[in-house]
Structures are given as structure tokens and as C-alpha cells.
C-alpha positions as CSV (number, residue, x, y, z in Angstrom):
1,X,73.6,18.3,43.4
2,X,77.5,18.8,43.9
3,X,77.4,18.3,39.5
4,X,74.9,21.2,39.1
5,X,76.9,23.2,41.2
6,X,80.3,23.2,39.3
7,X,78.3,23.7,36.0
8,X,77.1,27.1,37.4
9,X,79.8,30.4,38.5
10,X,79.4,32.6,41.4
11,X,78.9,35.7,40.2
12,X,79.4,38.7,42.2
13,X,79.1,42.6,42.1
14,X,82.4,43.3,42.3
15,X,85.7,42.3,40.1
16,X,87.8,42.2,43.2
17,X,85.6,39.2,44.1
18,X,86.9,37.0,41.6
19,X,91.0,37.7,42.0
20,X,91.5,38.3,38.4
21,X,95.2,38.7,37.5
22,X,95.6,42.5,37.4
23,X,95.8,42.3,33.6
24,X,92.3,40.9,33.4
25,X,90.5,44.2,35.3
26,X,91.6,46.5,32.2
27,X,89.4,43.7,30.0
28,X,86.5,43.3,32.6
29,X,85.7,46.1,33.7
30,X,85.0,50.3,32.4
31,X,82.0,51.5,30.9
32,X,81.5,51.9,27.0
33,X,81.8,48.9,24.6
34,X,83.9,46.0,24.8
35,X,83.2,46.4,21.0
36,X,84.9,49.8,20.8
37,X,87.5,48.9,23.5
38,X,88.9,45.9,21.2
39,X,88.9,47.9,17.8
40,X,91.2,50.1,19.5
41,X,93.6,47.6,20.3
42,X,93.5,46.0,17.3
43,X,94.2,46.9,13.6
44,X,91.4,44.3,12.3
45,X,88.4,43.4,14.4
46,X,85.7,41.4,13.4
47,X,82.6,39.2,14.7
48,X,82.1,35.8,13.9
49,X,79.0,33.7,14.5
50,X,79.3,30.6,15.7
51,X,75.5,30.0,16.2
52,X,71.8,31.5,17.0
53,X,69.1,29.8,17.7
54,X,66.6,28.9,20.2
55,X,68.0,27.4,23.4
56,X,67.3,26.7,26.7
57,X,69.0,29.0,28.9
58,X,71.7,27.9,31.3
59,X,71.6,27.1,35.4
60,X,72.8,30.1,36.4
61,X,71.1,32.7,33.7
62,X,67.6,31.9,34.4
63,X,66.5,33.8,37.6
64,X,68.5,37.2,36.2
65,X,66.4,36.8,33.3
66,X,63.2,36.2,35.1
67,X,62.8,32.5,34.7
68,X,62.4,30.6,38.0
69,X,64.2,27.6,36.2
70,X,65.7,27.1,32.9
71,X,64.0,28.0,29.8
72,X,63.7,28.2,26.4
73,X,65.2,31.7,25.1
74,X,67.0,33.3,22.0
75,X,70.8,32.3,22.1
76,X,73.8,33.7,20.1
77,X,76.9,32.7,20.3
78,X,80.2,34.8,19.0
79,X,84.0,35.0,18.6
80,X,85.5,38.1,19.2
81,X,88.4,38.6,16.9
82,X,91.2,40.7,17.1
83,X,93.6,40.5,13.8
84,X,92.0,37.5,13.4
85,X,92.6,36.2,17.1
86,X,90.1,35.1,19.2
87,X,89.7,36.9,22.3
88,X,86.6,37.0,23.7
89,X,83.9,34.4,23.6
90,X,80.5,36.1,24.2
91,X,77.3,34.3,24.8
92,X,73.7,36.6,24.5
93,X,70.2,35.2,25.4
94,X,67.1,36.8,25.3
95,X,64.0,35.7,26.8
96,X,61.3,34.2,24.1
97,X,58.8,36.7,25.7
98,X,60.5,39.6,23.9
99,X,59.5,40.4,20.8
100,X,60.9,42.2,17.7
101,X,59.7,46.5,19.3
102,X,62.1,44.8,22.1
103,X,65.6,44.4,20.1
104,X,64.4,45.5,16.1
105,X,67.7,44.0,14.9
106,X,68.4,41.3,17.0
107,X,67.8,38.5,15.0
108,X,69.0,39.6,11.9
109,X,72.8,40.9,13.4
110,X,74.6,38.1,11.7
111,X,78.4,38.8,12.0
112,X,77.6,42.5,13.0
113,X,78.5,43.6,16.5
114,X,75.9,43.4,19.3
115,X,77.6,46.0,21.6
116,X,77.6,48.6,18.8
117,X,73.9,48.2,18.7
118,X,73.6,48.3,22.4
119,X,75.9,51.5,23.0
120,X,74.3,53.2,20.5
121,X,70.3,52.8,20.9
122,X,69.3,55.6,23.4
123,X,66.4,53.4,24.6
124,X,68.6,50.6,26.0
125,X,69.2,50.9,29.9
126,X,72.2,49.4,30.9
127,X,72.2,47.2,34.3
128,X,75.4,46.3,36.5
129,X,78.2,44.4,35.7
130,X,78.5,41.2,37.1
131,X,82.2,38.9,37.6
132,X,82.7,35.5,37.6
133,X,85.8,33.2,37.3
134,X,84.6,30.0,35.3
135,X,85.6,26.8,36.0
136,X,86.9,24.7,32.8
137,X,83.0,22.2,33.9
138,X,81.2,25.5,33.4
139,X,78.9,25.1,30.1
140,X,80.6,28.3,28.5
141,X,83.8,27.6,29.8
142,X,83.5,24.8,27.6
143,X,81.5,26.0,24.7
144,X,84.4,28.7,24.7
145,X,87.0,25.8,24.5
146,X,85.3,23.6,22.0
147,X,84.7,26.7,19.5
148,X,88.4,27.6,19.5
149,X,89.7,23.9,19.1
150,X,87.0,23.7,15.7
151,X,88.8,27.4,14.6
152,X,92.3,26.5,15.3
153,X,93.1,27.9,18.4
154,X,93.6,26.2,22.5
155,X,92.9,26.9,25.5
156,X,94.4,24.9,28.6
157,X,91.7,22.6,30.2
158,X,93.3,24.3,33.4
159,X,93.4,28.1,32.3
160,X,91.1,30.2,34.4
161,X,88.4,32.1,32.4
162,X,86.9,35.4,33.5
163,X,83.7,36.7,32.7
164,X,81.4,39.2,32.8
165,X,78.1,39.5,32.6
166,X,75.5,42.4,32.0
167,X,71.3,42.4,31.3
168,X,70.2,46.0,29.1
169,X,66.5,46.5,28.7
170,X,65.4,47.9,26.1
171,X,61.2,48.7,26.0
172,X,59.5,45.5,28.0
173,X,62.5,43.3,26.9
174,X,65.6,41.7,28.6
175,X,68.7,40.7,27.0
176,X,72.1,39.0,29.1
177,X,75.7,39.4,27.0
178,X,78.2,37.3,29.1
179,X,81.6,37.8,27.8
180,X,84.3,35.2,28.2
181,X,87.5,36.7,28.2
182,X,90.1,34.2,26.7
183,X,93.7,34.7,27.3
184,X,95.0,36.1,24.4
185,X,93.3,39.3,24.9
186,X,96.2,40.0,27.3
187,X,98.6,40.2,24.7
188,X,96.5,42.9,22.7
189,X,98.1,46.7,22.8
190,X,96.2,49.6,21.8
191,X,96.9,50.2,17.8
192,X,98.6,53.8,18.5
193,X,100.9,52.4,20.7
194,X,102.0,49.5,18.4
């Protein structure tokens, strides 16, 4: 039992609840895009797929989603790339019961940006932001770690990640982004202040 529960995070309403490093509140939390948010500190941002597929969903994702246990759902897995660093692993599933009225261009996205397709589809309801602080056991903490270690890049096993979560409907469809906010975004500026 004490093994399940370090592979899930707490999450919690509120960023405060976490104890992000001031630094980090800028990333986690506002409204709008993450999407539109990093182009605009960055002169080149792009998307790269690392995987989707059919998964099954993790510990801590199911009830939010509407499972009473884990289950098989739609996963996608992304960098988030800032001049060609990554700073933001993000992590979307969506429940197999949705189907293709629910997100139209889901599963053919590829390397294009999910939050642009969110933000701007009037028929996607937006829920509340959750915050959690992931411990390096957590299975995105780690999926986040392994990804950047195949691309080049490190983070330290003991480096605290912060995360966010959201679920948007959209029709009778659910979808959960979880954004894991690795720690070179703190070094980004916005582009007109460069």
C-alpha cells in the first residue's frame, strides 16, 4: 500500500498548496494557453510526440476521469519545446468511451499543439486547475525523466517537479492534460524583452 501511494501526487485546488518556488506560479497558473504563453517566451516553439496510443490510465487520473479504477484510455505523450528546449512534459488521456463528435481532431494532432485546439473550440468547457508537486517515484515524474535522458537533456533524480492538471469537456467527452513543468522553463524570458 505505502508503494501505490508514492506512485500517486496529492493534488489540490490551490497552487499555494504545493509551495512552488515563486518562479514556478508564473508557469502554473493564469488562464489562456500554456501553448500561447510559451511561444511568447520563446523565439521557436514546437511540439514533439513522444507517443499515442492506447493505455491504461494512471492511479491517480482514474476517478477525475470517471473510472472507479484504472482503465484503458487514449494517451499522448509530448515535449514542449522552447528554442529547441524542453520545458514542459505534458501527458493527455481521454476516456475510450469518447468518440471522434467528442475531440474531431484528436487523434490525428501529431506534432500539432493540443492547447491551440482546446483554446480555440467554443464547444470545450474548461474545468479547474489542479497542483501537484511530483515525487521523482511518480509514473510521469519518471516518464518525464526518461524522455529527456533519450533526447539529450537531465533532470536531477532529486529535482522537484510541479504539475498541473485540468479536464475540458467537450460534447459527452472528457479529456485530462497534466503538464509537467521541468526546470528549464524558469530560464525562459518573454521574446520582446530578450
Amino acid at each position: 500500500m505505502k508503494g501505490q501511494s508514492l506512485r500517486q501526487a496529492n493534488w489540490h485546488g490551490h497552487v499555494l498548496a504545493t509551495n512552488p518556488p515563486h518562479p514556478y506560479r508564473h508557469w502554473l497558473t493564469g488562464g489562456g494557453s500554456l501553448t500561447n504563453k510559451l511561444k511568447a517566451h520563446s523565439g521557436a516553439f514546437r511540439v514533439q510526440l513522444l507517443h499515442q496510443d492506447t493505455a491504461i490510465c494512471l492511479a491517480d487520473e482514474a476517478n477525475i476521469i470517471g473510472y472507479h479504477r484504472p482503465g484503458r484510455v487514449w494517451e499522448r505523450e509530448v515535449l514542449l519545446r522552447c528554442d529547441n528546449t524542453p520545458v514542459v512534459f505534458a501527458h493527455t488521456v481521454v476516456p475510450m468511451s469518447a468518440d471522434a463528435s467528442d475531440w474531431p481532431l484528436f487523434s490525428a494532432l501529431g506534432e500539432r499543439s493540443l492547447g491551440s485546439t482546446l483554446f480555440g473550440d467554443p464547444q470545450v468547457r474548461r474545468g479547474e486547475l489542479q497542483f501537484a508537486r511530483l515525487r521523482a517515484t511518480h509514473p510521469l515524474a519518471r516518464r518525464a525523466r526518461a524522455a529527456l535522458s533519450v533526447h539529450g537533456a537531465e533532470v536531477p533524480d532529486d529535482a522537484l517537479l510541479y504539475a498541473r492538471r485540468c479536464l475540458y469537456q467537450r460534447h459527452e467527452g472528457t479529456l485530462l492534460v497534466t503538464e509537467v513543468f521541468l526546470p528549464p522553463v524558469l530560464k525562459l524570458q518573454r521574446t520582446n524583452d530578450r
